[in-house]
N, C-alpha and C positions, 0 to 999 in steps of 0.2 A: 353114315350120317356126317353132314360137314361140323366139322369142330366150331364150335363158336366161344370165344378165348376174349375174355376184358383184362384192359389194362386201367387202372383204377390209381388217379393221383389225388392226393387231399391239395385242395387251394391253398397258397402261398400258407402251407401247414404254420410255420413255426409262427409267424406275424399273424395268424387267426385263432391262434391257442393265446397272444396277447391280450387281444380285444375283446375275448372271453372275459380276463381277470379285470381291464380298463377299457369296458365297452364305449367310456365319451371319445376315445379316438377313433370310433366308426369314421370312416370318410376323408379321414388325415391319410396324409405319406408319413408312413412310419416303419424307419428303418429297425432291424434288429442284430445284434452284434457288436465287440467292443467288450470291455469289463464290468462287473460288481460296478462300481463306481457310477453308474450313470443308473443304479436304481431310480424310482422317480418318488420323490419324499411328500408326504402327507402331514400338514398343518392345519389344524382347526377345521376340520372334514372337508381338506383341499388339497387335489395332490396337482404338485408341480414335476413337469419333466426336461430332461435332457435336451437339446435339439443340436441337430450335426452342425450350426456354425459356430460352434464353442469349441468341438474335438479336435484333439489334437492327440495325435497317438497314431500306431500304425498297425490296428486293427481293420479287419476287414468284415463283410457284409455280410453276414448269414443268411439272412432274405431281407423282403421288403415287401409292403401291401402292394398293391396293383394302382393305389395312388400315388407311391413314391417312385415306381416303374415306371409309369407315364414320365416323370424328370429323366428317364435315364437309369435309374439306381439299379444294380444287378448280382446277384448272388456271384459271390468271391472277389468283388470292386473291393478298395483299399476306401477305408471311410473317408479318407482326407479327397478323396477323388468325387466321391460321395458328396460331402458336403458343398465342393463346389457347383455341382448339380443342382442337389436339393439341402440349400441353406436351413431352411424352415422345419425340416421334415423330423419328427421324435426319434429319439434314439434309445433303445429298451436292449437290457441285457441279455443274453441268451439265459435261457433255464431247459436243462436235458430232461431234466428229472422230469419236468413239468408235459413236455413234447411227449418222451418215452410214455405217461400215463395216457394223452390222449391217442397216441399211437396202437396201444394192446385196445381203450377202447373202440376205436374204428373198426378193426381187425376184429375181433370178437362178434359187433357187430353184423358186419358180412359174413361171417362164417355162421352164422346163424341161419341164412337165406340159401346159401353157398358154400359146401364146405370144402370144397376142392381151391385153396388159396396157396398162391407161392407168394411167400415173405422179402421184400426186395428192396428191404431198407423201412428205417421209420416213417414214413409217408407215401409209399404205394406198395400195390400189390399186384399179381396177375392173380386173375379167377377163371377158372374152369367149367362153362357155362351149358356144357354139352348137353347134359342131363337133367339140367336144369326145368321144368317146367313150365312156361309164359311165353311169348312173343319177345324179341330181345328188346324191346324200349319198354316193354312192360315191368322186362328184369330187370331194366337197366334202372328205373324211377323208383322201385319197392328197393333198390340198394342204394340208392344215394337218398331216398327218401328216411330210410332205414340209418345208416350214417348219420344225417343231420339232426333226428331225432335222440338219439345214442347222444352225440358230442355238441351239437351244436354248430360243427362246422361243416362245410361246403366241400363236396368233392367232383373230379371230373373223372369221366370212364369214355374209353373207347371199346367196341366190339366188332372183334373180325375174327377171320379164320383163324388168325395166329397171333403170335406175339411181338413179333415184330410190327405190324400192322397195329396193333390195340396199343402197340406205344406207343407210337406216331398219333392215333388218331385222338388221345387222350389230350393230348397239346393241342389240337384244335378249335376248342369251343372255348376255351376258359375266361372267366371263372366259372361253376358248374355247369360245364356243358357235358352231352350226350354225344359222340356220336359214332353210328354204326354204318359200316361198309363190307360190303362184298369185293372179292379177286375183280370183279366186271368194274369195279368204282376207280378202279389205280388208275386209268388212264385222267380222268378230270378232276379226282380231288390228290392222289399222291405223287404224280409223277411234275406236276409243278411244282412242288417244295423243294427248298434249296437239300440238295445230297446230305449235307451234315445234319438234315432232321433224320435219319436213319443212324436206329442208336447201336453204334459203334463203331460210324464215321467220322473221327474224333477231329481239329483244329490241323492238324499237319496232313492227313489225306486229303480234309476239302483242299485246302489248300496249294496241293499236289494236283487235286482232279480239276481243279481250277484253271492252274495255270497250263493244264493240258484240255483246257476248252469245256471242260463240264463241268457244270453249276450245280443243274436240276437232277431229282431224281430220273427221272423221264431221258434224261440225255445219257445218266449211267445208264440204263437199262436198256438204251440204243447201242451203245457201245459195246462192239467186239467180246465175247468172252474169252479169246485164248489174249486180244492186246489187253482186258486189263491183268491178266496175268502176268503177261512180259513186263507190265510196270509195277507191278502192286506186290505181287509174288505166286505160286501156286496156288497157296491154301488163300488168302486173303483176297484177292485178285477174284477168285472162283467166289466166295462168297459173297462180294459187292456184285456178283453177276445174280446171284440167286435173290440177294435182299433189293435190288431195286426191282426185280420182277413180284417181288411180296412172298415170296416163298421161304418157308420157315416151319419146320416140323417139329421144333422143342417142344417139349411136354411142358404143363404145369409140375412143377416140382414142390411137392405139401410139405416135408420134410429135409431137412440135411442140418447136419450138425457143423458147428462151427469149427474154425480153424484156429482161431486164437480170440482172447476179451482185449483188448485195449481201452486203456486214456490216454490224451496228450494234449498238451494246452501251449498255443502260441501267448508271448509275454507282450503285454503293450509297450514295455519298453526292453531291450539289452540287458541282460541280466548276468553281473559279474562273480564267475565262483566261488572269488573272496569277497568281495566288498558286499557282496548280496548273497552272502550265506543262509543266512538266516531265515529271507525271504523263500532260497531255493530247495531248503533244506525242509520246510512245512509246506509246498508243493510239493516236492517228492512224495512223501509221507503219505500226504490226501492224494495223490495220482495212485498208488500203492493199495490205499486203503479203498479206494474205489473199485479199484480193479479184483480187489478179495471180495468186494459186495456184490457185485456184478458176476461173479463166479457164481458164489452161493445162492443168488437169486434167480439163477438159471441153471444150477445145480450140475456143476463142474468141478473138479479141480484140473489143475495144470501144473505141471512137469518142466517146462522149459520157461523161465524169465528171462524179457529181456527189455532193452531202456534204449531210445531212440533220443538222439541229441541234433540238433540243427544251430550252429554257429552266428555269428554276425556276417558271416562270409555268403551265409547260404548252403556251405556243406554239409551234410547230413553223413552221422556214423548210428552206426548199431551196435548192441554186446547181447551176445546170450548167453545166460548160464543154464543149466540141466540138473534139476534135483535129483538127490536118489528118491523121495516122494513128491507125487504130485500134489496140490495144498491148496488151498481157498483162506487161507489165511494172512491178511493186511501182515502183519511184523513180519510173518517167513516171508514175505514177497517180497517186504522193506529188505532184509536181508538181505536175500538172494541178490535183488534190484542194486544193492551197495558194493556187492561181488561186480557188478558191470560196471559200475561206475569208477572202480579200482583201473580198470583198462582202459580208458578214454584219457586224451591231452584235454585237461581242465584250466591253457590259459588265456581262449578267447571269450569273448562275452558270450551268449544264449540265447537265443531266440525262441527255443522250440524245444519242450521236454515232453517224453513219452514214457508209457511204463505198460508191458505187453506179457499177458499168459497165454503160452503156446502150449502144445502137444496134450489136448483137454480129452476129459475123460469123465465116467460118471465115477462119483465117488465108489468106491466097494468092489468098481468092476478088476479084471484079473487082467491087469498089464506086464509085457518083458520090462524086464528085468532093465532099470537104467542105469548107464555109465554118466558117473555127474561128470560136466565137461563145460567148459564154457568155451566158447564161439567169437571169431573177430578179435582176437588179440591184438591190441593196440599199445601204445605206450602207455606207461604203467603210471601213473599220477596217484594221488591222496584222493582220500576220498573226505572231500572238503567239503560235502552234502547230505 
């Protein structure tokens, strides 16, 4: 039986989990991204909001409706870049918490129709449709129908043989569109897309296949497979040969356990070790305390902490330390976290603080034996946080 494999993205997810809570900006460009600070305040059952020609900071764009797209605006744009775009366009804080809830609802949802689902971040999924029962536009409208009812919001799904296909074709119709394709369809709908819609043709390959004369899918997939090997490399080279033909054998994957919980928060402004202790010191804390809730809520502990720093420079360092127990607990993670932070040069400004539980495990289960150790020795500073 041919496999038949969706790729399922929720619309501009984080900016439609908004309009949920401030339905009056149906129809607005509205950016999402930036800090706390641009909540939008309610007076006398009127709420006023933010709008990007006021910001000033060097936040950037988590998403944006499909009306602030049309200006231009684009997930990971620097807002100030942003604003010159789209002056007018609302500006709403991120809420994970808020995303994270509509996200388990979606998912639940579909799995209810379809239970063969790979998890591939908070806003899509692949579904395993083989088994499935109905005509695929039949599936395809009982799950996005199914969704919309569930959450209220809008998703897009592609269906094909495979996965690389159903992710491609997921970007096609949007906002909720449908669409499904057969291996006989690659030649008039996938081989004119530009090569970097094939997801893991990143910004430096197109860019490469570019300036060696191919754009399109269609043209890698004309292309030699031993020369793009000679350019690309063995194993990579060979697989732009097999994914612009549409060929792709992955399974849906229902389960795998994680590798590590993380938080990390970029700061709107430079944040100095001394002068802004105070401020970096109850970050830390709640990065920490997060990271213990987010354990327990997923029901892990971890063994290995460690804290991710990014300078004014743009340098990024790492420290890991190694418990002799594994812990789901905010204060032992603040701890531990305060062990890494004894190893890092504390005397540029900040940009970027992290706080990561590795080497995870189910609480009770039977692990070797750990050697505590801490990882990335650097020069040895106060720990002034």
């Amino acid at each position: 039986m041919t496999r038949r494999i969706a790729h399922l993205d929720m619309d501009a997810f984080y900016a439609s989990v908004e309009l949920l809570r401030y339905p009056e900006l149906k129809g607005r460009p509205v950016v999402i991204g930036g800090g706390r600070r641009h909540q939008p305040v309610e007076q006398d059952g009127q709420r006023t909001y933010a709008t990007l020609h006021a910001y000033a900071g060097r936040g950037v764009v988590t998403t944006a409706t499909y009306e602030a797209r049309a200006f231009g605006v684009r997930s990971g744009m620097g807002l100030m870049k942003a604003a010159a775009l789209a002056p007018d366009a609302v500006l709403l804080p991120t809420d994970f918490d808020e995303y994270r809830k509509y996200s388990r609802l979606f998912k639940a949802a579909v799995r209810e129709l379809a239970p063969l689902v790979e998890d591939r971040g908070i806003d899509e999924i692949y579904i395993d449709l083989t088994d499935v029962p109905g005509e695929a536009l039949e599936v395809a409208r009982a799950i996005t129908g199914r969704v919309r009812d569930t959450t209220g919001l809008s998703c897009s799904i592609g269906i094909t043989p495979n996965k690389l296909l159903s992710k491609i074709c997921s970007d096609l119709e949007k906002p909720g569109g449908i669409t499904i394709l057969g291996l006989e369809d690659l030649p008039a709908r996938i081989w004119p897309l530009p090569a970097r819609k094939i997801n893991g043709v990143g910004p430096k390959a197109a860019a490469k296949l570019e300036a060696l004369g191919i754009r399109t899918i269609g043209e890698l997939a004309a292309a030699d497979r031993q020369w793009l090997i000679e350019h690309f490399g063995r194993s990579y080279g060979a697989w732009m040969h097999e994914a612009a033909h549409g060929r792709d054998d992955r399974p849906v994957v229902t389960y795998s356990e994680p590798k590590s919980i993380s938080r990390e928060t970029t700061f709107e402004r430079d944040l100095h070790p001394v002068r802004d202790r105070a401020i970096l010191s109850d970050i830390f804390t709640e990065l920490c305390e997060r990271v213990g809730e987010d354990l327990r809520r997923k029901g892990y502990v971890g063994r290995t902490i460690g804290i991710k720093l990014r300078y004014d420079n743009f340098v990024t360092v790492t420290r890991d330390h190694t418990l002799e127990e594994a812990t789901a607990d905010g204060p032992t993670i603040r701890r531990a976290a305060g062990q890494c932070l004894k190893r890092v040069p504390l005397e540029r400004r900040l940009r970027l603080l992290g706080v990561r539980a590795g080497s995870l495990a189910r609480p009770g289960a039977p692990v070797n034996p750990a050697v505590p150790r801490s990882v990335g020795e650097g020069p040895v500073s106060l720990d002034l946080f």
